[in-house]
ZATORFI-646618 format. One line per field, with one value per residue (C-alpha): residue number from 1; residue in three letters; y, z, x. Coordinates in Angstrom, 2 decimals. Each point is the difference from the previous one (the first is absolute). Layout:
pos <- (NUM_...)
code <- (ala_...)
c2 <- (Y_...)
c3 <- (Z_...)
c1 <- (X_...)
END
This chain:
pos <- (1_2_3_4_5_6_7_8_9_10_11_12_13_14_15_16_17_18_19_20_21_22_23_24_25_26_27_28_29_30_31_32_33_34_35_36_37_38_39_40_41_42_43_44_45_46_47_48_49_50_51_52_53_54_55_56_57_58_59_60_61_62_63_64_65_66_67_68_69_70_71_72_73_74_75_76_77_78_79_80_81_82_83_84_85_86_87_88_89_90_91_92_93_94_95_96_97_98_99_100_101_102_103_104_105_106_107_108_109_110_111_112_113_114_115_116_117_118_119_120_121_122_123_124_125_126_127_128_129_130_131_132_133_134_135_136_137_138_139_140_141_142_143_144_145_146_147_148_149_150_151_152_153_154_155_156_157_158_159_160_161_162_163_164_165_166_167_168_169_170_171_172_173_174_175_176_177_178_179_180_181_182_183_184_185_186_187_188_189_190_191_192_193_194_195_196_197_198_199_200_201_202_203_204_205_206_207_208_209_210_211_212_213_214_215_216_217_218_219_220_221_222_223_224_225_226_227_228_229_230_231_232_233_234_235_236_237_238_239_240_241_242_243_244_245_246_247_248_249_250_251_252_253_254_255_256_257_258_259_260_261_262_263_264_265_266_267_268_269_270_271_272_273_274_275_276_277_278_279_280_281_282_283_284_285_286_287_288_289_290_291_292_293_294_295_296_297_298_299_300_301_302_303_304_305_306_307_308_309_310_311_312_313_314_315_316_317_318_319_320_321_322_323_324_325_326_327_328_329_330_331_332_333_334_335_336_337_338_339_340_341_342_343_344_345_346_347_348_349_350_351_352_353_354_355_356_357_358_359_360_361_362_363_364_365_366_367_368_369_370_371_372_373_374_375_376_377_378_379_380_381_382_383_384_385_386_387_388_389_390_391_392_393_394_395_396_397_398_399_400_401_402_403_404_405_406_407_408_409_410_411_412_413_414_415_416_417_418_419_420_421_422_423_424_425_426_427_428_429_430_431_432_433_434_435_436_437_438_439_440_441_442_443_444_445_446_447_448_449_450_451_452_453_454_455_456_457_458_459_460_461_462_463_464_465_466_467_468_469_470_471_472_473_474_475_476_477_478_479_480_481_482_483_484_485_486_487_488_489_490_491_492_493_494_495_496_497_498_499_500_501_502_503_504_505_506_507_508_509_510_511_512_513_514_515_516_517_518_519_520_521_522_523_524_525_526_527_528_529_530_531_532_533_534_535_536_537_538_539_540_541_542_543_544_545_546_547_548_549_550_551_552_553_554_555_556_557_558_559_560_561_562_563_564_565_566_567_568)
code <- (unk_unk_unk_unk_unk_unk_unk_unk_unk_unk_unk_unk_unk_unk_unk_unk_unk_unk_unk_unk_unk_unk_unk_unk_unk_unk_unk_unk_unk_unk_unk_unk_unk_unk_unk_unk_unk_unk_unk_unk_unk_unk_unk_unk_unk_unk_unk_unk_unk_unk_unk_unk_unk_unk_unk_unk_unk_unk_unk_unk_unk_unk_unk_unk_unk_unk_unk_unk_unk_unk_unk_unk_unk_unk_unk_unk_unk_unk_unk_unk_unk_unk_unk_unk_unk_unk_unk_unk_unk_unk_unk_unk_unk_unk_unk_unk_unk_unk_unk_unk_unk_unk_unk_unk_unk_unk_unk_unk_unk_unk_unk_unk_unk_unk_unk_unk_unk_unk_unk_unk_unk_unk_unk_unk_unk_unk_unk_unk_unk_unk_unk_unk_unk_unk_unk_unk_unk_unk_unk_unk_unk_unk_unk_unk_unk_unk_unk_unk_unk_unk_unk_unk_unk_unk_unk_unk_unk_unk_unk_unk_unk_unk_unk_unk_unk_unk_unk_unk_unk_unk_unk_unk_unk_unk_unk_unk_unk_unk_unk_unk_unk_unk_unk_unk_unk_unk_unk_unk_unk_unk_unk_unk_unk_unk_unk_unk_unk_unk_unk_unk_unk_unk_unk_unk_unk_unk_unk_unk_unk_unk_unk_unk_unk_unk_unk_unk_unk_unk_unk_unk_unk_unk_unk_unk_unk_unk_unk_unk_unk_unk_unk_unk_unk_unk_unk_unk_unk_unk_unk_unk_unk_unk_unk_unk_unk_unk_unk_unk_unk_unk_unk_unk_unk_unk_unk_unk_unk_unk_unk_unk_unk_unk_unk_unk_unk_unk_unk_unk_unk_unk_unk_unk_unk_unk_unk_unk_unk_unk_unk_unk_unk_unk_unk_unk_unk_unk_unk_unk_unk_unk_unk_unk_unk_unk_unk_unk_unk_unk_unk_unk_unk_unk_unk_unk_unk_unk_unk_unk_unk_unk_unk_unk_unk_unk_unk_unk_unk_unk_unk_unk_unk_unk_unk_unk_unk_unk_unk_unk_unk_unk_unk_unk_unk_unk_unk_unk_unk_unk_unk_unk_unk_unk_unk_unk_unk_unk_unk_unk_unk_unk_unk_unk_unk_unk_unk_unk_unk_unk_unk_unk_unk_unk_unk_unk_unk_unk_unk_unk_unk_unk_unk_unk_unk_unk_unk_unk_unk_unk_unk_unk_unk_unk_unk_unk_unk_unk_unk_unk_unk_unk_unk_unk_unk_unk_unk_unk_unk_unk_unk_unk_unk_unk_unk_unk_unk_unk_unk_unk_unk_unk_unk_unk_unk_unk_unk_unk_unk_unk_unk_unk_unk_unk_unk_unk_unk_unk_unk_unk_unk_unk_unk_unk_unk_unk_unk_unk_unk_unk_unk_unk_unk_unk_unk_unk_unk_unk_unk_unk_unk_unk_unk_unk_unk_unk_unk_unk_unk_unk_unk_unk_unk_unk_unk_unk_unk_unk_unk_unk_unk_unk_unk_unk_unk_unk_unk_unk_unk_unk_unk_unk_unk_unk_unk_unk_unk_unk_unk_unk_unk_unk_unk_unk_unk_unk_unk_unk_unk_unk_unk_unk_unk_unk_unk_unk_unk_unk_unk_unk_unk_unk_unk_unk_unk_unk_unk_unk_unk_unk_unk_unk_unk_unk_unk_unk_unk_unk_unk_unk_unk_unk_unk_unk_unk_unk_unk_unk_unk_unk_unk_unk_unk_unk_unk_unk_unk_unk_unk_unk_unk_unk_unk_unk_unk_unk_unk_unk_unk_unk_unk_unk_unk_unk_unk_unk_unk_unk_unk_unk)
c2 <- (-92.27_-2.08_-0.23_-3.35_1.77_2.42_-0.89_1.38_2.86_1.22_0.49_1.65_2.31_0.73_0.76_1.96_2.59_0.36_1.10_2.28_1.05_0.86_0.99_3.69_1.85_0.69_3.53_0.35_0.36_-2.97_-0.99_-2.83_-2.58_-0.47_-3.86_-0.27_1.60_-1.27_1.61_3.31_-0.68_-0.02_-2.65_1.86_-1.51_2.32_-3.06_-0.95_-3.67_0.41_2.42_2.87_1.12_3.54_1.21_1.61_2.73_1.49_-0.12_2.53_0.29_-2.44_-2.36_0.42_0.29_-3.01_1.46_-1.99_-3.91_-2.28_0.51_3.71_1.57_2.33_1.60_-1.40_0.93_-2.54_-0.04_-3.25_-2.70_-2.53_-0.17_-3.06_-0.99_-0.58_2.87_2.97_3.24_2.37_3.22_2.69_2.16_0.54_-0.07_2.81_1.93_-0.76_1.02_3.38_0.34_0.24_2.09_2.38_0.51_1.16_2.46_1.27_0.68_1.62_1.93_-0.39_-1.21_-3.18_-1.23_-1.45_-0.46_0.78_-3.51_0.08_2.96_-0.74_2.03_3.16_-0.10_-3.10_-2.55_0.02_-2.91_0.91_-2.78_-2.42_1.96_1.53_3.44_2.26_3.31_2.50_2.00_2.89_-0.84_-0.70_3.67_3.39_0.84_-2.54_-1.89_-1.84_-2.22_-2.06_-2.35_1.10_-0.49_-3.52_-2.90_2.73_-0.52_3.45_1.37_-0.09_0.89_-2.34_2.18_-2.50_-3.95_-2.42_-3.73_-1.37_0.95_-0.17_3.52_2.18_3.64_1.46_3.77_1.22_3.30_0.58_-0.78_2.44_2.94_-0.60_0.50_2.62_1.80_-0.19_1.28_2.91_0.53_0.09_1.97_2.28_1.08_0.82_2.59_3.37_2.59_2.90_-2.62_0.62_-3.56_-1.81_-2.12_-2.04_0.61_-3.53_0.67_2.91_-0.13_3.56_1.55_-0.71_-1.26_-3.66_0.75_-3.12_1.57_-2.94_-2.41_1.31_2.25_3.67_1.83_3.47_1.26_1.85_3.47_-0.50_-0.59_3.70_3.86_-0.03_-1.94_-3.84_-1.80_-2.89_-1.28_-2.09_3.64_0.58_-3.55_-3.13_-3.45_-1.14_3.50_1.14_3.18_2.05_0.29_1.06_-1.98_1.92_-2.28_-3.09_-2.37_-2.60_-1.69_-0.80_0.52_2.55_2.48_3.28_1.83_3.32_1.20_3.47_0.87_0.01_2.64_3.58_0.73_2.93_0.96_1.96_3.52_-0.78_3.75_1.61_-1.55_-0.11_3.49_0.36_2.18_-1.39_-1.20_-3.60_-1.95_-3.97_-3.01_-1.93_-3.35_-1.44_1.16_-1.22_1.23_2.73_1.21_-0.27_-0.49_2.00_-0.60_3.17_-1.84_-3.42_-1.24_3.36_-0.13_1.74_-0.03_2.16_-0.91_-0.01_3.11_2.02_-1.20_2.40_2.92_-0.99_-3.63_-1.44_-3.21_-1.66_-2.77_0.61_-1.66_2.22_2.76_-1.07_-3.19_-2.27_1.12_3.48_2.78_2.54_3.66_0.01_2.56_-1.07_0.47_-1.99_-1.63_-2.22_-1.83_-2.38_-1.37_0.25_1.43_3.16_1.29_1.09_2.31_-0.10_2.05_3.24_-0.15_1.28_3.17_-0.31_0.38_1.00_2.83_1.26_0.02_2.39_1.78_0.43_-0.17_2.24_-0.05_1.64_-1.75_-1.21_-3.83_-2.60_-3.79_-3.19_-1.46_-3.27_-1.22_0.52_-0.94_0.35_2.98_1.75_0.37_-0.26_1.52_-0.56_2.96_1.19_-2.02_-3.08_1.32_-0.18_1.92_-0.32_2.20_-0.84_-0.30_2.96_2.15_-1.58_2.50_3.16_-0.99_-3.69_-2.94_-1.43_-3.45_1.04_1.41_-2.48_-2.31_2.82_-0.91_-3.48_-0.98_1.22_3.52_2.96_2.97_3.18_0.91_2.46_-0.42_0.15_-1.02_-2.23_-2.07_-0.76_-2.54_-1.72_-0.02_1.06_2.91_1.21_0.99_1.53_0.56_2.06_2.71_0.59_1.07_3.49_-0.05_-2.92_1.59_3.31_-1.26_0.93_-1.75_1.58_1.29_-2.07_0.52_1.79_1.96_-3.17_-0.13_-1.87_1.30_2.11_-0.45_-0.91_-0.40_-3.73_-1.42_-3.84_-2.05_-3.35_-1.44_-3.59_-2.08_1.48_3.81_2.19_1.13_4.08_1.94_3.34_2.96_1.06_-2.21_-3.66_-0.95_-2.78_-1.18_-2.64_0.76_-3.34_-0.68_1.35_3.34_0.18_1.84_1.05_-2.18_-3.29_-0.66_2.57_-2.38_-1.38_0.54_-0.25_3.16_1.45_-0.02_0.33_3.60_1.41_2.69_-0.05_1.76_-2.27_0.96_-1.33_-2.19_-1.62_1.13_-1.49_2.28_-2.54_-2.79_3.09_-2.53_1.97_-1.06_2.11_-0.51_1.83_-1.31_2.13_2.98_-0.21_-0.55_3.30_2.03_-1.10_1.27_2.79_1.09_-1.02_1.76_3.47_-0.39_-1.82_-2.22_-3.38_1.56_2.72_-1.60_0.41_-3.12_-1.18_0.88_3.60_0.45_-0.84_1.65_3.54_-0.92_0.01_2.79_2.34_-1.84_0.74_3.74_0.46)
c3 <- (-17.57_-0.81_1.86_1.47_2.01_1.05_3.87_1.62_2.11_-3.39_-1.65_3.41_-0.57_-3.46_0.40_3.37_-2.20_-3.33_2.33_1.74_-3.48_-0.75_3.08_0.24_2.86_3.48_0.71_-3.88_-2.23_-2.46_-2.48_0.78_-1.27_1.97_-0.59_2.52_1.84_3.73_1.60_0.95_-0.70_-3.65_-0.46_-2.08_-1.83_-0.53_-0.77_3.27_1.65_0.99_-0.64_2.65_1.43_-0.43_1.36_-2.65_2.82_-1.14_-3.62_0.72_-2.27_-2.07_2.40_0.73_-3.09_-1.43_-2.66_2.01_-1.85_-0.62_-2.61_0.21_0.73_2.96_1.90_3.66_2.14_1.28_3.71_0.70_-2.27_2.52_3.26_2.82_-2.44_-3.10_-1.65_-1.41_1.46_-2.32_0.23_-2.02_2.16_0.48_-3.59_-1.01_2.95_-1.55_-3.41_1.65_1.92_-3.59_-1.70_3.24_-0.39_-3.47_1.06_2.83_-1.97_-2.62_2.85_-1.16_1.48_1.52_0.15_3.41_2.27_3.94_1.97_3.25_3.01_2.15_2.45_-1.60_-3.62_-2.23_-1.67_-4.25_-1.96_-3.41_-2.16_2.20_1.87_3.44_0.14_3.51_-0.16_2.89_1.31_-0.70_-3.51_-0.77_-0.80_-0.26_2.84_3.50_-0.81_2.89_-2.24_-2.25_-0.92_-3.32_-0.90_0.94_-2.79_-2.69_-3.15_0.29_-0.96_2.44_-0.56_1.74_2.33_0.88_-0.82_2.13_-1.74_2.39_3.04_-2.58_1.05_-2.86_1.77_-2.40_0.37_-1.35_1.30_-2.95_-2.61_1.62_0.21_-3.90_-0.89_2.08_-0.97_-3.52_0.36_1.97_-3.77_-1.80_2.49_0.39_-3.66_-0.26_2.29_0.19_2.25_0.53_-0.54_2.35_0.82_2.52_2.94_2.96_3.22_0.75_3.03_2.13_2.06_1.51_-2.71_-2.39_-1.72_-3.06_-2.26_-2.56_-3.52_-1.27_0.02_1.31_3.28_-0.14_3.13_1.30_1.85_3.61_-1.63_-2.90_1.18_0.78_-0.36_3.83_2.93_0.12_3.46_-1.48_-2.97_2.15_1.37_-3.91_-1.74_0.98_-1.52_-2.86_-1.13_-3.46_-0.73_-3.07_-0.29_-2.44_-1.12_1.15_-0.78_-2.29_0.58_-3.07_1.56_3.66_-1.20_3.17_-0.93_2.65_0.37_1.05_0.58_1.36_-3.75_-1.18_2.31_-0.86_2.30_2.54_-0.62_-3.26_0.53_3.52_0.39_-1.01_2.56_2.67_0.38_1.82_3.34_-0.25_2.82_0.05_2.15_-0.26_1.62_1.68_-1.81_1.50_2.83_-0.75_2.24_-2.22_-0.45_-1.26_-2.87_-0.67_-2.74_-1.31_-2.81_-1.21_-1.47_1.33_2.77_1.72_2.29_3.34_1.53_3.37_-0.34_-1.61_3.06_2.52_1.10_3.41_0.14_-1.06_-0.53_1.01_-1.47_-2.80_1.49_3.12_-1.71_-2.72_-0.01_-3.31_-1.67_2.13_-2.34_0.10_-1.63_-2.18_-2.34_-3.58_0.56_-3.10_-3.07_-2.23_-2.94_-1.21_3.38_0.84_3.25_1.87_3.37_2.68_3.04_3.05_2.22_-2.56_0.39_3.40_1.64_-0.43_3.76_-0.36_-2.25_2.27_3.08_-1.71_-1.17_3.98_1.38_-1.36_1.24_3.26_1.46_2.95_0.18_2.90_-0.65_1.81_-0.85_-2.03_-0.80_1.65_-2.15_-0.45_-1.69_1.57_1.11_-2.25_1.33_-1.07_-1.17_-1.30_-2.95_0.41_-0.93_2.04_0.74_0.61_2.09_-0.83_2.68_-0.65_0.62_3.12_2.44_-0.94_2.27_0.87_-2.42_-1.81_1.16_3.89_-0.64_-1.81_3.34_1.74_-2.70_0.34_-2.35_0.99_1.05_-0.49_-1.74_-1.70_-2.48_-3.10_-3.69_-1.75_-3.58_-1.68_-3.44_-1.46_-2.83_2.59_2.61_2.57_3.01_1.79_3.56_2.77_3.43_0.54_-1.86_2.77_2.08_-0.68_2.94_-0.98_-3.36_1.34_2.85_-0.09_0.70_2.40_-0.74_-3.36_-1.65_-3.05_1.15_-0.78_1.74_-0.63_-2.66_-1.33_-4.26_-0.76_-3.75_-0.34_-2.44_-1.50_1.09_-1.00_-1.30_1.12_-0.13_3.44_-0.16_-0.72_2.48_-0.15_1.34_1.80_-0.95_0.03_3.00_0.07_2.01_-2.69_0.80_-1.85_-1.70_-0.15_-2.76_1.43_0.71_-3.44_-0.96_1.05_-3.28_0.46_-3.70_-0.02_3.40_-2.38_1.19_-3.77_-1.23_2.37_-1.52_2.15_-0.06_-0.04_2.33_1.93_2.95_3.08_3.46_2.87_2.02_2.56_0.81_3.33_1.36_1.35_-2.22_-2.98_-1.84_-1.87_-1.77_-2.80_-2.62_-3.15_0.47_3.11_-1.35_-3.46_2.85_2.34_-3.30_-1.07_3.60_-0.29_-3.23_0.96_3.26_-2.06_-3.34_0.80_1.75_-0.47_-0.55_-2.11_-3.21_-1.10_-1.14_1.76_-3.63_0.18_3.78_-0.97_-2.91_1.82_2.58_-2.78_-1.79_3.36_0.83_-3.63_0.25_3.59)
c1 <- (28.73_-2.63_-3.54_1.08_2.85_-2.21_-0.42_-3.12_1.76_1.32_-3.68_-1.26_2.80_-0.90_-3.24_0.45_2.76_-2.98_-2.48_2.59_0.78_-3.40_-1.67_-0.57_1.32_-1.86_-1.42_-0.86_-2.96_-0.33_-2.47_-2.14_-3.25_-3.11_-0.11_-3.40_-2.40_-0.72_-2.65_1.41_3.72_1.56_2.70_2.87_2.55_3.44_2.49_0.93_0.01_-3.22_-3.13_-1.01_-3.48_-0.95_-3.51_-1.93_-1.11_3.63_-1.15_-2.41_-3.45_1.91_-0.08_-3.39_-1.84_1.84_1.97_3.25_-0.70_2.23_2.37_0.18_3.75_0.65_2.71_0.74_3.00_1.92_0.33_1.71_0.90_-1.57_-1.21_-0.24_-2.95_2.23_-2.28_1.35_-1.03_-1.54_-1.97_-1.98_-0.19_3.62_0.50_-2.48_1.88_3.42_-1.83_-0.92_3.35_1.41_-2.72_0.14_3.61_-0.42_-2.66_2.15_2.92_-1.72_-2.00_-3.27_-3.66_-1.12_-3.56_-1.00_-2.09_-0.48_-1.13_0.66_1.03_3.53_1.58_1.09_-2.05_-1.26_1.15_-0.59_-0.25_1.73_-0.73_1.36_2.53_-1.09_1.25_0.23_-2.06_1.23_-3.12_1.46_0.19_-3.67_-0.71_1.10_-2.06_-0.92_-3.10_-1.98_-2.22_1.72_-2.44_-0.97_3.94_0.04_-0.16_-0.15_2.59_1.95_3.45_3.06_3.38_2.69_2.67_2.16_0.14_2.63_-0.42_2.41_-2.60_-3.08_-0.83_-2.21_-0.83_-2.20_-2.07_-3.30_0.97_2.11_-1.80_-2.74_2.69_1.00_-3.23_-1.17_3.37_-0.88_-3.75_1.90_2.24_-3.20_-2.33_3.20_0.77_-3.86_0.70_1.66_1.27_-2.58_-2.80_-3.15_-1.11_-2.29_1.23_-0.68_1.53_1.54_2.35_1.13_3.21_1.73_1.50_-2.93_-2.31_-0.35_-2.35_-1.26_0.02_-2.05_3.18_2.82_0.94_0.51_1.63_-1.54_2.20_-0.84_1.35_-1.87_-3.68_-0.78_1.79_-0.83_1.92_-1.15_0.75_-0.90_-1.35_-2.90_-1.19_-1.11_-0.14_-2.00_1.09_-2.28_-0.85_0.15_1.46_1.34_3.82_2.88_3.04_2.68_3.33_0.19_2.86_-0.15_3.30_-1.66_-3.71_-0.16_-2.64_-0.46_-3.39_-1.00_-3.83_1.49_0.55_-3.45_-0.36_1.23_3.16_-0.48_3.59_-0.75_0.52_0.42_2.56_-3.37_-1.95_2.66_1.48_3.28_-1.43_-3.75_-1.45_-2.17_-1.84_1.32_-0.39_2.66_0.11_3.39_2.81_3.59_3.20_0.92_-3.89_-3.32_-1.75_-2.90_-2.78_-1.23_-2.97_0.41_3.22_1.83_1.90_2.90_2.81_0.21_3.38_0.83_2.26_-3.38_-2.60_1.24_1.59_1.03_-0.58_3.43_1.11_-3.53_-1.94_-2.58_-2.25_0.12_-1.33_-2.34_-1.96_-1.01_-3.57_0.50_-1.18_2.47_1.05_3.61_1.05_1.90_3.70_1.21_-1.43_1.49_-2.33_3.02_0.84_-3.73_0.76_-1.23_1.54_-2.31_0.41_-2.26_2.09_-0.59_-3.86_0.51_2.31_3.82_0.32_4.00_-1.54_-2.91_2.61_2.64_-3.25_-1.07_3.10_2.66_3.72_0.33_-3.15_0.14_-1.83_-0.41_-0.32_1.10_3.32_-0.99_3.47_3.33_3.04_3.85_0.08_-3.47_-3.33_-2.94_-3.33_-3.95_-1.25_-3.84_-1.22_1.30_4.02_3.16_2.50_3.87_2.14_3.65_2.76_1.60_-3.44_-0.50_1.50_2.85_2.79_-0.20_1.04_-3.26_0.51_-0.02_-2.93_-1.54_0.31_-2.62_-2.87_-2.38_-2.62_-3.33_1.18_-1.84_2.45_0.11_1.94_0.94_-1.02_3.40_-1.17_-2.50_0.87_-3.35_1.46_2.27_-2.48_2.14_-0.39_2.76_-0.36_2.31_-0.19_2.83_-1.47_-2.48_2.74_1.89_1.20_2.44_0.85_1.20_2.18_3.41_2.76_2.65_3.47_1.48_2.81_-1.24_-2.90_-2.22_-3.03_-3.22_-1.91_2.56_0.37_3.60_1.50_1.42_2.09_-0.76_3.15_-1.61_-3.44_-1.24_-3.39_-0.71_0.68_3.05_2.89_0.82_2.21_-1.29_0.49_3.55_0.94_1.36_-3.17_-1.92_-3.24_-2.18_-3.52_-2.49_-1.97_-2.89_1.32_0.80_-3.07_-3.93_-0.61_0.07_0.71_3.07_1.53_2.54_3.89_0.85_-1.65_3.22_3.35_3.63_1.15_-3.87_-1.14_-3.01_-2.30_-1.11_-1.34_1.40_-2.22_2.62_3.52_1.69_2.30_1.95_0.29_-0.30_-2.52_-2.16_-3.08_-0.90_-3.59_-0.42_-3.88_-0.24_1.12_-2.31_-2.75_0.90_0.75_-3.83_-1.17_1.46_-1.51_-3.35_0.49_0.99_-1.68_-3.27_-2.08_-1.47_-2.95_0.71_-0.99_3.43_1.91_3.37_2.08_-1.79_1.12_3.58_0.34_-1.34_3.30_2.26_-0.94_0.16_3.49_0.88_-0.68_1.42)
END
């Protein structure tokens, strides 16, 4: 085709499809000529139709000092390829941005530091310009610690390190916090393998919370624990520390993994708990402070750094199942003696009750069995009465001491707190703290009744030979004598000893001795008590042999019997 054939709609084509050809694409950075310089715009050439205006603001000191002249090549970014104007759209400032968009990346992925700087405050942190790109800086990223002033941060070149980056939202989130920790955490390596466990060094209280103490080692943090500030109890570290004060401590525990290093100022003290056995004698007696009450006792400080435990079972002989508190009070100065020491536990046992009368002890001491006592009846249960008695103690008189011929639980019905009664010492156990009483005993009358006409010559308080048909939790069933009559003995007629009231120290086929203490000539229910008859066989012997107050002991008094039976 020659140019003659050429028609005019053909060339506009033609040229319309080279510059399409050759026309870079929109949204990209190009290369371009500065072909003039109009006041404060630069007229760029990068190959398109026509030329496009870029202020030389956006050129930065370039721009301003003049170094931008005609002829010299720079890199724009194409924004449009022409606007209502017929002028191309270009921009510097959007092509340094794409510049750092790229660079960033590249930093990002290889995770290391940006330069910056912080221009302007927005809600939530600050905006930083990094060489082109504005990056977000979260408050909470500035530093490792909050900051109020953060003036002397702003328009400062400084390192960053980018968190996240979105190029699709142009979002850059970058932190100054990090780049703090990274170097703080590797002055803490350095100041931490200059130092060594059993070191005595220097330090600054920095913080105190509850369970201790930071101290500043010149660099990094040490932790003093509450336990470890003094041999002595420590409420709280503020009752002995004061922030900003400078004390002498020991490296206790190193942790090169976490950097964690734990102090102790009790160990440049000498620890009271050397030959503490030697000092401490089980049996002495001390005078101690009470330094703390818990619900099973109370801790008592016998010098500093030594303390020991009084519990609630060791404060009293009467008072059971009370409160602590209700009997000693915190910084009370009391009197324990040393039941227990033990140096690798570090704990000693205390007593309070034994630095005062055993009461159980000086009551069998004053009132021997046979005594005859008064109290008021405190307590009124299922299975008997228990009765106040001198010193603070208390007595219980068992159902089946209540009266000789009625059933203990009619009886029982007769009795309301707050009465006034006598009764009979049957037996005092000083380790189990218990005193057995009886009222029946005050009444011989009741013993020595008879019972009228029975079958086998039974009467009431006759001693008849049984044999064990059966033993049970509750007693054993007999057979008397050589009749078919069988009666059934209760526990507590088993024996005078409350220890030896067990049915199954009795086997089936055995033979024993019991009084009579009930037989019902009608119904032929007898009631029968090995208890009572070990209790008239001891009256009896004390009534022949001896006296209470013969000097002679209860085994003497029955031994004499047995001899003179012996040789009769």
């Amino acid at each position: 085709m020659s140019l003659q054939d050429v028609t005019k709609d053909d060339f506009e084509s033609m040229l319309l499809d080279s510059f399409v050809d050759n026309e870079p694409l929109e949204g990209t950075v190009v290369k371009g000529k500065v072909m003039a310089i109009e006041k404060d715009l630069a007229i760029i050439d990068v190959g398109l139709k026509t030329e496009g205006r870029v202020p030389l603001k956006e050129f930065g000191a370039a721009g301003k000092d003049g170094t931008i002249a005609p002829g010299a090549e720079v890199e724009v970014y194409v924004d449009r390829v022409e606007n209502a104007m017929g002028e191309a759209v270009l921009s510097r400032e959007k092509a340094r941005r794409e510049e750092s968009w790229v660079r960033l990346e590249k930093f990002f992925e290889n995770n290391e530091k940006v330069e910056g700087q912080i221009f302007n405050q927005v809600k939530g942190g600050f905006t930083v310009d990094l060489d082109g790109a504005v990056a977000f800086l979260p408050r909470s990223q500035v530093d490792i610690r909050p900051i109020r002033d953060i003036g002397p941060l702003m328009n400062v070149p400084q390192p960053f390190q980018i968190l996240k980056m979105d190029k699709r939202r142009g979002n850059i989130v970058v932190s100054r916090r990090a780049i703090l920790e990274e170097s703080r955490a590797e002055q803490r390596s350095e100041i931490v393998q200059q130092l060594a466990e059993g070191q005595v060094v220097d330090g600054v209280v920095k913080n105190i919370t509850d369970y201790g103490a930071f101290v500043d080692l010149g660099g990094i943090d040490g932790l003093l624990h509450v336990t470890d500030i003094a041999w002595r109890r420590v409420n709280h570290p503020s009752d002995v520390l004061s922030i900003g004060e400078t004390i002498k401590v020991q490296i206790v525990r190193i942790n090169h993994d976490s950097h964690r290093i734990s102090l102790g100022m009790k160990q440049l003290q000498a620890d009271p708990w050397e030959g503490i056995e030697a000092k401490y004698p089980v049996g002495a007696k001390f005078t101690g402070r009470v330094t703390n009450i818990t619900d099973y006792g109370a801790f008592v400080e016998l010098e500093p750094g030594i303390e020991g435990l009084i519990h609630v079972s060791e404060m009293s002989w009467t008072k059971k199942n009370v409160h602590p508190g209700k009997i000693v009070s915190t910084s009370q100065e009391v009197e324990a003696m040393v039941l227990e020491v033990d140096p690798e536990k570090r704990r000693i046992s205390l007593g309070l009750k034994q630095c005062i009368d055993n009461p159980w002890a000086h009551f069998a001491e004053t009132h021997p069995v046979g005594t005859v006592v008064e109290g008021e009846v405190k307590n009124k249960t299922e299975f008997g009465l228990f009765i106040g008695l001198d010193g603070d103690v208390d007595g219980m008189v068992h159902l089946s001491d209540l009266d000789w011929q009625r059933p203990g639980e009619d009886v029982l019905e007769e009795y309301e707190r707050g009465d006034m009664v006598k009764a009979q010492v049957l037996d005092v156990d000083m380790e189990k703290e218990r005193i057995s009483l009886g009222i029946k005993q005050l009444s011989t009358a009741g013993a020595a009744a008879e019972g009228a006409g029975d079958s086998g010559g039974l009467k009431r308080g006759s001693v008849v030979t049984c044999t064990v048909t059966q033993v049970n939790d509750g007693g054993i069933e007999v057979t008397v004598g050589d009749t078919e009559m069988t009666a059934f003995i209760r526990r507590s007629d088993l024996s005078r000893d409350r220890g030896d009231q067990r049915p199954e120290r009795f086997a089936v086929g055995e033979k024993v001795d019991a009084r009579v203490t009930q037989f019902d000539r009608k119904t032929h229910k007898i009631g029968l008590s090995i208890k009572a008859l070990e209790i008239a066989e001891e009256k009896e012997a004390v009534a022949q042999y001896g006296s209470s107050d013969s000097g002679a002991s209860l085994g003497d008094i029955l031994g004499a019997a047995l001899k003179k039976n012996e040789e009769e």
